[in-house]
MITOR-581186 format. One record per residue (C-alpha): residue number from 1; x negated, y, z negated. Coordinates in nm, 3 decimals, decimal comma. Last residue first. Example, Ala and Ser with C-alpha at 12.3 -4.5 7.8 and 13.67 -1.06 7.14 Angstrom:
[2; [-1,367; -0,106; -0,714]]
[1; [-1,230; -0,450; -0,780]]
***
This chain:
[525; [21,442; 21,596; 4,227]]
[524; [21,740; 21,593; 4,405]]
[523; [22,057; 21,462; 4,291]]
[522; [22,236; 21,271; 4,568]]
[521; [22,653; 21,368; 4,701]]
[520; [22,768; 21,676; 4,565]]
[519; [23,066; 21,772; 4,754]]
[518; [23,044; 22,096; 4,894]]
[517; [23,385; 22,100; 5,117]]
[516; [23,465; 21,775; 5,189]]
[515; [23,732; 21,638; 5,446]]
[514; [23,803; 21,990; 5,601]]
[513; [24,116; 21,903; 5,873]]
[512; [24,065; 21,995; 6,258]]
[511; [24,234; 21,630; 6,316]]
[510; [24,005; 21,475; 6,553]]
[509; [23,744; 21,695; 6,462]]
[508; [23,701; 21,622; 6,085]]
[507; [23,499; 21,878; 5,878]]
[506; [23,230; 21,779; 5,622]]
[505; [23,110; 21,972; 5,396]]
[504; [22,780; 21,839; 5,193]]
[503; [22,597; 21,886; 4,860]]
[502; [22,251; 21,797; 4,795]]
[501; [22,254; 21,837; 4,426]]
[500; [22,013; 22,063; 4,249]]
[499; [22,214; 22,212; 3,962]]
[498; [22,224; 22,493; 4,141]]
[497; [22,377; 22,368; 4,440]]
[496; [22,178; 22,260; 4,743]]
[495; [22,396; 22,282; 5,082]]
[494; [22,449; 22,006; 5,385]]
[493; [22,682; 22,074; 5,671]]
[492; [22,835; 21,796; 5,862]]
[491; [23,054; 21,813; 6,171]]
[490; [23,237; 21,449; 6,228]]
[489; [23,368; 21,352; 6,516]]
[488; [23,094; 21,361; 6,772]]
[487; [23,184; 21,087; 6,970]]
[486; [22,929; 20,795; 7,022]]
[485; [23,180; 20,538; 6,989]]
[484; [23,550; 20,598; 6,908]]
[483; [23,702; 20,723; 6,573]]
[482; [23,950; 20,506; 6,361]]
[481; [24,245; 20,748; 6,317]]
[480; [24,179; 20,842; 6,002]]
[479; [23,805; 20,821; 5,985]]
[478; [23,743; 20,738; 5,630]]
[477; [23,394; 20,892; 5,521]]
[476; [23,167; 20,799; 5,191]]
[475; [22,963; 20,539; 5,302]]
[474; [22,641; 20,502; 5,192]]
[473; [22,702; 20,410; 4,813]]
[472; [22,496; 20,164; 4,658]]
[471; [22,164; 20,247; 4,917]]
[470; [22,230; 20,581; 4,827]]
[469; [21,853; 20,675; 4,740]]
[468; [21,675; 20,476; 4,975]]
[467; [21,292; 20,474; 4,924]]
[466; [21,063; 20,571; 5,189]]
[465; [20,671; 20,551; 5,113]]
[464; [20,483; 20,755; 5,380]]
[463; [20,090; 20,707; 5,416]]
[462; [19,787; 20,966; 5,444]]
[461; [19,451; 20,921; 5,532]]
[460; [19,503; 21,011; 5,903]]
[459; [19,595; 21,347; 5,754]]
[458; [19,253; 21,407; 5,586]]
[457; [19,283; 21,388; 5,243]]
[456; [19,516; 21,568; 4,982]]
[455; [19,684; 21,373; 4,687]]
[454; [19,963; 21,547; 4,579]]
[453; [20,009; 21,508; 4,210]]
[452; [20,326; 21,676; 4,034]]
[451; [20,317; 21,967; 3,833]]
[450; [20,694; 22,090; 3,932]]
[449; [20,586; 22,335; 4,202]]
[448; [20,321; 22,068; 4,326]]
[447; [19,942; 21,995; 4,168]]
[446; [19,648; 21,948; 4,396]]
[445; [19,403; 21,701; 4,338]]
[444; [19,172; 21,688; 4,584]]
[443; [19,057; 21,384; 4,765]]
[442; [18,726; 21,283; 4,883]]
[441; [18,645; 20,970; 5,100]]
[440; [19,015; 20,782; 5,170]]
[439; [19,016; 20,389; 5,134]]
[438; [19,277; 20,349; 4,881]]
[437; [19,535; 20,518; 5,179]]
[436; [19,688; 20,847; 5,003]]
[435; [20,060; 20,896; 4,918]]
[434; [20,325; 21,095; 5,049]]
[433; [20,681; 21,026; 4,957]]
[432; [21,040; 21,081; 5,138]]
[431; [21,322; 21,021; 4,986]]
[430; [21,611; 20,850; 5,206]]
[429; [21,942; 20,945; 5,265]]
[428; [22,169; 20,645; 5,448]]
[427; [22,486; 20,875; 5,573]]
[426; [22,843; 20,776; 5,613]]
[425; [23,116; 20,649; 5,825]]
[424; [23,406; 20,440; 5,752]]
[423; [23,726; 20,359; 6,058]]
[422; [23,515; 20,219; 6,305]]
[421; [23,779; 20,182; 6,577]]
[420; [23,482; 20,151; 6,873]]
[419; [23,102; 20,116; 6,784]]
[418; [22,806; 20,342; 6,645]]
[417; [23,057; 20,637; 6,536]]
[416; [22,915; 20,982; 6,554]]
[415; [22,808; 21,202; 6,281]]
[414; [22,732; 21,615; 6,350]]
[413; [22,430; 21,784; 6,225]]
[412; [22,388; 22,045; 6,034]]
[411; [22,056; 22,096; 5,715]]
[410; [21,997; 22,365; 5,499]]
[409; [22,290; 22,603; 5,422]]
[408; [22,327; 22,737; 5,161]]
[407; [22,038; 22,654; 4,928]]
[406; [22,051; 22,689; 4,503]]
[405; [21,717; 22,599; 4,523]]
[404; [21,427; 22,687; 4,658]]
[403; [21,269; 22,421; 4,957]]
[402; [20,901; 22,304; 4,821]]
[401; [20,967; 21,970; 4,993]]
[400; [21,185; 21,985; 5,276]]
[399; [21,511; 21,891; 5,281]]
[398; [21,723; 21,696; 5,585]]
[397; [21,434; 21,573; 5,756]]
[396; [21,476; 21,336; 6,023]]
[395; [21,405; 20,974; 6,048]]
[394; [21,392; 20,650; 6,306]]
[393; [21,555; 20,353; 6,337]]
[392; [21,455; 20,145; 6,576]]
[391; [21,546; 20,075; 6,974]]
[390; [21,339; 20,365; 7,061]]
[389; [21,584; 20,523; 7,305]]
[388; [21,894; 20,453; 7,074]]
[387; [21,727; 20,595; 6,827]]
[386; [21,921; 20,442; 6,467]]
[385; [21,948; 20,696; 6,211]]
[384; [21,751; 20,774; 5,844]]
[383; [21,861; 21,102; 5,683]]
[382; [21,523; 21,239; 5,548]]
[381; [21,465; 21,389; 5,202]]
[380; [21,086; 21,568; 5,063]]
[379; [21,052; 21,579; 4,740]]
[378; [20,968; 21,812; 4,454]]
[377; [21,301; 22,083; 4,500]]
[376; [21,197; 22,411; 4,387]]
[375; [21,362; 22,657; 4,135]]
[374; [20,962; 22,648; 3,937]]
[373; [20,854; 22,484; 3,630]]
[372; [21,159; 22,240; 3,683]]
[371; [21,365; 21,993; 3,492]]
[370; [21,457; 21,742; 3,740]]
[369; [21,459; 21,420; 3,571]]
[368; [21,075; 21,352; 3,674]]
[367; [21,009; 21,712; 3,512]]
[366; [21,197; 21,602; 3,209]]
[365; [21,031; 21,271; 3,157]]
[364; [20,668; 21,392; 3,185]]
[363; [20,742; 21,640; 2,906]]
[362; [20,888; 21,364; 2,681]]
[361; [20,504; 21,196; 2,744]]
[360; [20,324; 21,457; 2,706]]
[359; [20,491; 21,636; 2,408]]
[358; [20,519; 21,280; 2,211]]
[357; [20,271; 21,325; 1,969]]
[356; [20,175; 21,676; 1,916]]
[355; [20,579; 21,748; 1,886]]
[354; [20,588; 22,041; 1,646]]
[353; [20,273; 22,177; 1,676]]
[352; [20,235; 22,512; 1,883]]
[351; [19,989; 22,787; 1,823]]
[350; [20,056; 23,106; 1,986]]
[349; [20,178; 23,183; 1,628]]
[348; [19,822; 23,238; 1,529]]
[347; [19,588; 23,200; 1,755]]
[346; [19,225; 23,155; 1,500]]
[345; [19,362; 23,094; 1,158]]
[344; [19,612; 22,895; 1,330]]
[343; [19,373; 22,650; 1,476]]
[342; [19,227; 22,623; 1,065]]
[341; [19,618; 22,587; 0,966]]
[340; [19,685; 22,290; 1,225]]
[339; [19,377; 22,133; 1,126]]
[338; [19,447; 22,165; 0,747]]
[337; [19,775; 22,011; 0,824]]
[336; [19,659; 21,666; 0,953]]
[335; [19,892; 21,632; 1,249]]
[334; [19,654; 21,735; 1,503]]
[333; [19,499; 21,401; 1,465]]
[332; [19,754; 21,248; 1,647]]
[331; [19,690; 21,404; 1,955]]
[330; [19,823; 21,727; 2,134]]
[329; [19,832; 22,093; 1,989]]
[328; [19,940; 22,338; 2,229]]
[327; [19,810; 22,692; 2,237]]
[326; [19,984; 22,921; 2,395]]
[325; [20,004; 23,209; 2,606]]
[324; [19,646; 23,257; 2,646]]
[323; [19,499; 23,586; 2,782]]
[322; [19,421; 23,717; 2,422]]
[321; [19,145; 23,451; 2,418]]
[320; [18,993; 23,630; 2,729]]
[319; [18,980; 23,558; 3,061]]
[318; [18,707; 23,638; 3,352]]
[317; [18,568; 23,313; 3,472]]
[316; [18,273; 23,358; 3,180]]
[315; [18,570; 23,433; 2,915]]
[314; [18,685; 23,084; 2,999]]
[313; [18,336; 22,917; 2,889]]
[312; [18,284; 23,115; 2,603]]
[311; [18,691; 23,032; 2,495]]
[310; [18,579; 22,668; 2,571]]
[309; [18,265; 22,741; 2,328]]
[308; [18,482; 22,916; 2,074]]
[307; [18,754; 22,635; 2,040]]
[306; [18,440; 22,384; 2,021]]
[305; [18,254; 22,541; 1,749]]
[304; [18,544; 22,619; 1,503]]
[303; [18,680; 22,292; 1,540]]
[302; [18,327; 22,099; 1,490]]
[301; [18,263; 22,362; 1,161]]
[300; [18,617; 22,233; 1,054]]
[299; [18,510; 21,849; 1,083]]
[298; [18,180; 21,914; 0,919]]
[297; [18,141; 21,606; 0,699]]
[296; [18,214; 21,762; 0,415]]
[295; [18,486; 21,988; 0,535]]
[294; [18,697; 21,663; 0,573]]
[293; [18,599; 21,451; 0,288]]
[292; [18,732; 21,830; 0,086]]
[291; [19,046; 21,810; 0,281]]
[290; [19,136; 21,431; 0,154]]
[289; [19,055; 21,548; -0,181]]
[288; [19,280; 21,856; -0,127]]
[287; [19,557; 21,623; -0,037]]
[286; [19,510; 21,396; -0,308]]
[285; [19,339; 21,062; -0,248]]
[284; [19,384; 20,735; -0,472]]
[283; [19,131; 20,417; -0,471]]
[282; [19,187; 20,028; -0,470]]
[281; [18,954; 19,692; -0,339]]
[280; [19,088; 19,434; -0,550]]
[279; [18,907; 19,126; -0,583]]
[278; [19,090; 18,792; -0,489]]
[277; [18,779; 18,639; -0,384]]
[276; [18,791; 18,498; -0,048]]
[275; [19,103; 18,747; 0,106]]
[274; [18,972; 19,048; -0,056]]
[273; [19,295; 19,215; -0,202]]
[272; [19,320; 19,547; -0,075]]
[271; [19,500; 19,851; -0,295]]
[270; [19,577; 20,183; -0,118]]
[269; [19,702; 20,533; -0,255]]
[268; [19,850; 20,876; -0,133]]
[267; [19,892; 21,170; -0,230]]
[266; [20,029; 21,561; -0,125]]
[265; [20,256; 21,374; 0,129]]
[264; [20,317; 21,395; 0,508]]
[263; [19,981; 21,432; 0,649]]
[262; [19,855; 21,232; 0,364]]
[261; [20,055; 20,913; 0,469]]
[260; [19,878; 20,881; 0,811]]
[259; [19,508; 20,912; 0,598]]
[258; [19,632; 20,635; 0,385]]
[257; [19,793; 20,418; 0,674]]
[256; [19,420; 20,447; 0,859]]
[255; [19,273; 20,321; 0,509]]
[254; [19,477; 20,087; 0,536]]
[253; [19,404; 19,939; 0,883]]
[252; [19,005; 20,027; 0,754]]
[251; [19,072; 19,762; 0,453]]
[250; [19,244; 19,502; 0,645]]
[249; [18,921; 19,457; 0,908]]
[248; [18,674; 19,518; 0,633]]
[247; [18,828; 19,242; 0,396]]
[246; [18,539; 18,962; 0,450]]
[245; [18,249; 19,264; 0,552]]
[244; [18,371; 19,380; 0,165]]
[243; [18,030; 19,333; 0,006]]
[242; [17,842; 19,449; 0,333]]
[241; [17,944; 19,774; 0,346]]
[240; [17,793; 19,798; -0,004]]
[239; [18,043; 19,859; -0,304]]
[238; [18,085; 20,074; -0,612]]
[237; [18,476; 20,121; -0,601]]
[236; [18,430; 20,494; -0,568]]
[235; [18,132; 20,499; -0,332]]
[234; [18,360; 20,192; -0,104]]
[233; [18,672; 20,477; -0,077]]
[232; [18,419; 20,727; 0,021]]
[231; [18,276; 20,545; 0,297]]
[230; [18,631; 20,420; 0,417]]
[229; [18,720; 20,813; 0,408]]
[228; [18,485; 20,889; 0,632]]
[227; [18,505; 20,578; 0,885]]
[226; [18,866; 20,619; 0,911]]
[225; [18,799; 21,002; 1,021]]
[224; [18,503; 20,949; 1,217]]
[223; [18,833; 20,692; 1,400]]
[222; [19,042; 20,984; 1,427]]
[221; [18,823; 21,188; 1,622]]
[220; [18,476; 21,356; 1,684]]
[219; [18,283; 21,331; 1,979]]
[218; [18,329; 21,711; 2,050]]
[217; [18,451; 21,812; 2,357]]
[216; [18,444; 22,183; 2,564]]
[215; [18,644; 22,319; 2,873]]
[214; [18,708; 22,632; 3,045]]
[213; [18,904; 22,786; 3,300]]
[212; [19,030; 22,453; 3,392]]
[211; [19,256; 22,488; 3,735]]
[210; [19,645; 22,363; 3,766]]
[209; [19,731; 22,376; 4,079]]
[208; [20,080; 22,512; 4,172]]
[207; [20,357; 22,534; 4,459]]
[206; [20,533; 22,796; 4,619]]
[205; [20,403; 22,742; 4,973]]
[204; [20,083; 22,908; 4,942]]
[203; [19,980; 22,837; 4,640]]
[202; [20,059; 22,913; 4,276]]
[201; [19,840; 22,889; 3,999]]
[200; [19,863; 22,782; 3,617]]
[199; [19,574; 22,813; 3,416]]
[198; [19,382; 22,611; 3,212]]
[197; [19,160; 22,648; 2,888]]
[196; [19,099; 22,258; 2,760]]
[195; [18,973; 22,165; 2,417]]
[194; [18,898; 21,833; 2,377]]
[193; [18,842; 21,633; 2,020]]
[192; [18,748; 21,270; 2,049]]
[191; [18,839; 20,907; 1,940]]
[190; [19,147; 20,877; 1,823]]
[189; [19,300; 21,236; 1,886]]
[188; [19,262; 21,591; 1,894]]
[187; [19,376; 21,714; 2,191]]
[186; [19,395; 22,153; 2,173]]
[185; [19,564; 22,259; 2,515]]
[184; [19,470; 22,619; 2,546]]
[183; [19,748; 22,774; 2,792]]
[182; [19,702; 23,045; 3,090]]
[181; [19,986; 23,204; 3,295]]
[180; [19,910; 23,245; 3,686]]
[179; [20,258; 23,114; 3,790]]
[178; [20,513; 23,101; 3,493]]
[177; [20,580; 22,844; 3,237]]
[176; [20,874; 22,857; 3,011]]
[175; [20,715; 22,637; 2,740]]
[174; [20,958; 22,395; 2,554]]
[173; [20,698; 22,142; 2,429]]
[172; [20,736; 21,873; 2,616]]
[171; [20,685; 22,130; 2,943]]
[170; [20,380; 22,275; 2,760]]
[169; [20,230; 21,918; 2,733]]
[168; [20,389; 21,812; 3,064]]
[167; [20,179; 22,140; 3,217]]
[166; [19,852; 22,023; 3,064]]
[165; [19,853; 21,665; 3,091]]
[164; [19,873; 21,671; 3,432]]
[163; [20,180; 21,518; 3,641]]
[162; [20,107; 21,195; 3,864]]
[161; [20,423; 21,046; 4,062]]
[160; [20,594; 20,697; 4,099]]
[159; [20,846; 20,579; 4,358]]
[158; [20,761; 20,211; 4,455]]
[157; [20,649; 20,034; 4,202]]
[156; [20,594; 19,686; 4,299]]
[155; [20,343; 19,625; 4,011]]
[154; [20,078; 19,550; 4,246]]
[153; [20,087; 19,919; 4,439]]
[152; [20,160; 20,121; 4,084]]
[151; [19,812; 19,961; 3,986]]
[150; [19,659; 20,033; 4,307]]
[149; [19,753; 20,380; 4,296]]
[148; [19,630; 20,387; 3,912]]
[147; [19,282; 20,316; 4,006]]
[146; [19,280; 20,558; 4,322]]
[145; [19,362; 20,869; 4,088]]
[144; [19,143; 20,725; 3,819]]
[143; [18,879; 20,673; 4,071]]
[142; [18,937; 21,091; 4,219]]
[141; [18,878; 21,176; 3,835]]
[140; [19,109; 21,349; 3,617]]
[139; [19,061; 21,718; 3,552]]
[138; [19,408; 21,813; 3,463]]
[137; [19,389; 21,481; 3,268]]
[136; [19,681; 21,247; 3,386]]
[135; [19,985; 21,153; 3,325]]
[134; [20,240; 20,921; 3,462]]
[133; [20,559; 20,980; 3,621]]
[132; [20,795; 20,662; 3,713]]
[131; [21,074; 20,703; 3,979]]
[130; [21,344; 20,464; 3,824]]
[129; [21,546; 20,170; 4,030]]
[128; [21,295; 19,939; 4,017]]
[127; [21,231; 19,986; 3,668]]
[126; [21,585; 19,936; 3,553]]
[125; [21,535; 20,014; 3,200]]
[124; [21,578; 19,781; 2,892]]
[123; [21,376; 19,420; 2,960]]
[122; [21,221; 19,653; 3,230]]
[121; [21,057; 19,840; 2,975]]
[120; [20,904; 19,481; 2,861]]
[119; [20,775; 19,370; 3,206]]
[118; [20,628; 19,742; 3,258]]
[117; [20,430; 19,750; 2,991]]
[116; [20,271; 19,394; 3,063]]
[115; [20,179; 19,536; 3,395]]
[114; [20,056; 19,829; 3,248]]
[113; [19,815; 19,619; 3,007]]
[112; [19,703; 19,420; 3,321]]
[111; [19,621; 19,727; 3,480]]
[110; [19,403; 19,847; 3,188]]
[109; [19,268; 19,459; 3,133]]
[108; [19,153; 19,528; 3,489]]
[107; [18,989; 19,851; 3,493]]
[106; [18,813; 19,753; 3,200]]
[105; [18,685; 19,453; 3,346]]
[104; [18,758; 19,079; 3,288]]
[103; [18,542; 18,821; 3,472]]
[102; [18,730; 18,467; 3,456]]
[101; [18,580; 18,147; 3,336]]
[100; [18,856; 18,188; 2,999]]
[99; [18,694; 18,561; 2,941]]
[98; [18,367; 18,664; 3,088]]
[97; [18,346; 19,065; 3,015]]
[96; [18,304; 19,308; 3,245]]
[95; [18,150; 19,659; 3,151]]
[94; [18,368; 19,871; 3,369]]
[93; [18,217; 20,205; 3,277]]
[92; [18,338; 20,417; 3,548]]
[91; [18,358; 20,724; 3,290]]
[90; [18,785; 20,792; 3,357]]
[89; [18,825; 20,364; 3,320]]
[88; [18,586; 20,335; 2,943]]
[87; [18,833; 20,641; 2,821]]
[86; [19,127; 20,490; 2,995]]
[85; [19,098; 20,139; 2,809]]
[84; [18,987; 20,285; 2,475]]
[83; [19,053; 19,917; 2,337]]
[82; [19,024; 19,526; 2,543]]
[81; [19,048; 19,248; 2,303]]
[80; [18,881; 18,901; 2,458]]
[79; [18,590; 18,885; 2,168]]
[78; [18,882; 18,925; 1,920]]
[77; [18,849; 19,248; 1,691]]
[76; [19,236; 19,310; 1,689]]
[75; [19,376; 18,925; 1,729]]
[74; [19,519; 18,915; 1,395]]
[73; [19,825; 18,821; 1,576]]
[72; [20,071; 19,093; 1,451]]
[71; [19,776; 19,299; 1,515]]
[70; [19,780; 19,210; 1,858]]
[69; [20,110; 19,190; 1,928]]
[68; [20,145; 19,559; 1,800]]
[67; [20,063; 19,709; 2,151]]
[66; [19,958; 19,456; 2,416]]
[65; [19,946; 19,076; 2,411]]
[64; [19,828; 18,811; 2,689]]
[63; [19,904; 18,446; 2,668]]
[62; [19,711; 18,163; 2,847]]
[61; [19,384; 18,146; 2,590]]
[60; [19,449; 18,471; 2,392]]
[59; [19,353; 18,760; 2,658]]
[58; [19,390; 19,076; 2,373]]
[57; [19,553; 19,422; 2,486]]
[56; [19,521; 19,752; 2,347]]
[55; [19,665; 20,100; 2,371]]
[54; [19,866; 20,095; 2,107]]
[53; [20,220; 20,144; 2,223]]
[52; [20,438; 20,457; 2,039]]
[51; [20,758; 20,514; 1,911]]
[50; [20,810; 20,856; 1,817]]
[49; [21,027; 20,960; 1,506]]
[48; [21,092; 21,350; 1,455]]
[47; [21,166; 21,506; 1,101]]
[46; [21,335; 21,814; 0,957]]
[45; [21,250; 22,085; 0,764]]
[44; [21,088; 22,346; 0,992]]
[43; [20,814; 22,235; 1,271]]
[42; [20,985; 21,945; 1,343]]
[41; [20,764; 21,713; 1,073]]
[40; [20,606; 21,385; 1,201]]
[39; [20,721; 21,021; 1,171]]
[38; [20,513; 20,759; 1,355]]
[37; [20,726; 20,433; 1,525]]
[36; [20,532; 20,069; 1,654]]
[35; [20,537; 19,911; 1,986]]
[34; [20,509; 19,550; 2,090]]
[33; [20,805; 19,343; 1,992]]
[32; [21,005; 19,668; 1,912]]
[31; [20,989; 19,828; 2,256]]
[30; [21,138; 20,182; 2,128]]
[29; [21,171; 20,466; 2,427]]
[28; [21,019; 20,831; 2,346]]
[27; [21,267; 21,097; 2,345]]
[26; [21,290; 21,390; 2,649]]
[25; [21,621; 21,615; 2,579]]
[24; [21,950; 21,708; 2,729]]
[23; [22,146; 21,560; 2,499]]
[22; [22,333; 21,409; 2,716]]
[21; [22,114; 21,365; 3,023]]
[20; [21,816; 21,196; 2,797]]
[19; [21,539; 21,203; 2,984]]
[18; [21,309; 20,903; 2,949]]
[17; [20,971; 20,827; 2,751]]
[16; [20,682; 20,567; 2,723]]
[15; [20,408; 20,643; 2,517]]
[14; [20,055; 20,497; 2,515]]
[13; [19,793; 20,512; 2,182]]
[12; [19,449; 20,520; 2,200]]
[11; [19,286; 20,594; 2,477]]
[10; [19,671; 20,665; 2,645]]
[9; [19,886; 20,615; 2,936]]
[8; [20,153; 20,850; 2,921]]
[7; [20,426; 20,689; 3,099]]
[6; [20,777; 20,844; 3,217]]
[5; [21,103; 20,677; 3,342]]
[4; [21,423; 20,853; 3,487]]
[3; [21,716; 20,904; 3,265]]
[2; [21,956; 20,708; 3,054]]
[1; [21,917; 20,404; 2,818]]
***
């Protein structure tokens, strides 16, 4: 499996993605003991699978499960099963609950669910090795910042980044975003519908924050979906909640398959067997059936109302609805095709729906690969060096963060040898990241060039994590004849080619000869 790692940590469902350097695409990464695949149309006549986590995990006496586990266990309405993790983490609602002696919280079972994550990508993916980019809401909460810090800090991950939901949305989707454009991000999913207006802005040193112009939910979502179409699947069969309570669990799963199945095909059936009496709970749904439950219970009305009260909301910070660029549908309930046509009615072909389930996550995996919003390199790099008058080793900045790309010339220096006759010389690079100390007061979250998270607090808030990215291959000079110690041998000049590689020319005093002349060394990201 190629690329570098992304995570979009879900209410409902969570996606793990990587960048594919051959085909030069994101795609969604298959864990088959815990995740499950959903089939959605391209847009034209083709298909896309995604393979998705649910976001759930069950304590089970001494074994934890995530994803499908827990339906493979029956374990889905188990006292100890932990659902809408991120929802319940983003509102502070921690609501503990004693499992095995032990006080479970939200916060917990999510971070316990990411560890668990983690274990099985790592079964395929060198997670060590991989910087990691999660998602978040554009207007996530300083907690949720802090929360997932501390998460990242206990799994060991060293290199890991936030991106919003916004930009890796439009990014997932193909968007060519600019500076100071403005997208409608339409997220329909489980359990709500949100309708965000944002727009991208630059700052002062060629970065960008990504700042709601307007914003409106709706407590409605797959799940008043389930619940609809359950209702009307007991009318026809002439039964009271309470005559199926023994098959409930099994009947709403299917009735969740139905409503799947309908996006695809014009019908769709089910047929339960109630596990006590053998009686068969079974009912049939057309398409326009399915669309009539909808506009019954006011789904389209709710759609209507909650685009036009964002679009209020955006108009009242000066921007119109012909301001938007595009509008990107997100969520698996964006799938149903009547809610793709009643959006349409209202943007047109601004509207974009061919990946609503993956976009996020695939769009977090190309901007941690290197795909860019703007020609900018993300990090910062430092060639790490032993002070002799320190006695430790000690850093300085070869690339800065924000530098543009393609660069000429951005870095000289000259190597030396540390001891007589050493006959291979090199460089240790090291990437440079800034995080914030848990114990900060209020941050900001202020998106980079690429959409990445900075966190900004005071300075004395601030840490440094370094991570060495040639550890496997430092050395890349043969001094021919061995060189002495302490002269300066070896001229060095580094460069940034346009496929943003730190490149490097070295020359060779002793002999006058060019050893390298812009030889990519690290990718850059």
């Amino acid at each position: 499996m190629s690329g570098r790692l992304a995570i979009d940590f879900g209410t409902s469902n969570t996606r793990v993605a990587v960048w594919n350097s051959d085909s030069k695409q994101g795609e969604t990464v298959p864990l088959n003991e815990i995740s499950r695949v959903a089939e959605f149309s391209d847009g034209s006549n083709g298909k896309i699978k995604s393979s998705f986590i649910p976001t759930v995990i069950s304590y089970d006496g001494k074994k934890t499960f995530i994803g499908k586990q827990v339906f493979n266990n029956n374990l889905l309405h188990a006292p100890a099963t932990f659902r809408w993790i991120k929802r319940a983490i983003s509102n502070r609602l921690e609501l503990p609950r004693r499992i095995g002696g032990v006080s479970v919280t939200n916060s917990q079972a999510g971070a316990d669910f990411i560890g668990q994550l983690l274990n099985h990508i790592s079964g395929i993916i060198p997670v060590g090795d991989e910087e990691i980019a999660f998602t978040a809401p554009v207007e996530a909460y300083e907690h949720y910042q802090d929360w997932l810090g501390r998460v990242c800090e206990q799994a060991g991950i060293v290199r890991w980044r936030l991106l919003d939901e916004a930009s890796a949305a439009a990014l997932g989707y193909g968007v060519n975003i600019q500076g100071n454009d403005v997208y409608m991000v339409f997220d329909f999913g489980g359990g709500t519908l949100d309708v965000s207006i944002v727009r991208i802005e630059q700052d002062s040193v060629g970065g960008k924050k990504c700042r709601i112009l307007g914003k409106q939910g709706a407590d409605i979502g797959g799940m008043n979906i389930d619940q609809w179409l359950y209702r009307a699947v007991l009318q026809e069969n002439k039964k009271a909640p309470e005559d199926v309570k023994s098959m409930s669990s099994l009947l709403l799963y299917e009735i969740e398959r139905l409503k799947e199945e309908l996006t695809l095909k014009e019908s769709a059936s089910l047929a339960v067997a109630d596990p006590e009496t053998g009686a068969v709970i079974a009912s049939g749904f057309s398409r326009s059936r399915f669309e009539d439950i909808l506009e019954e219970n006011g789904l389209f009305t709710a759609i209507f109302s909650t685009i036009d009260t964002a679009v209020a909301k955006a108009r009242e910070q000066g921007y119109e609805k012909e301001h938007i660029k595009a509008v990107l549908l997100v969520g698996g309930s964006s799938l149903i095709p009547s809610v793709r046509k009643t959006v349409r009615q209202i943007f047109g072909d601004k509207v974009k729906y061919h990946r609503p389930l993956d976009a996020v996550a695939v769009g977090a995996a190309a901007f941690v690969s290197g795909v860019d919003f703007y020609d900018h390199i993300q990090h910062e790099y430092a060639l790490r060096f032993f002070n002799r008058q320190k006695n430790d080793y000690d850093f300085i900045t070869l690339v800065r963060a924000a530098t543009p790309y393609p660069a000429e010339n951005v870095k000289e220096l000259t190597i030396k040898a540390s001891h007589d006759g050493q006959a291979a010389l090199g460089l240790e690079i090291y990437e440079i990241g800034r995080n914030h100390a848990a114990n900060t007061g209020v941050l900001d979250l202020v998106f980079d060039q690429n959409g990445g998270a900075v966190f900004r607090a005071k300075e004395d808030d601030e840490i440094s994590s370094r991570f060495w990215i040639n550890e496997k291959s430092p050395t890349f000079i043969k001094a021919e004849p061995p060189a002495k110690k302490g002269e300066p041998r070896f001229p060095v000049r580094f460069s940034i080619d346009g496929n943003k590689r730190l490149c490097i020319t070295v020359t060779d005093n002793a002999s006058g000869k060019q050893l390298f002349r812009n030889f990519p060394l690290i990718r850059l990201t």
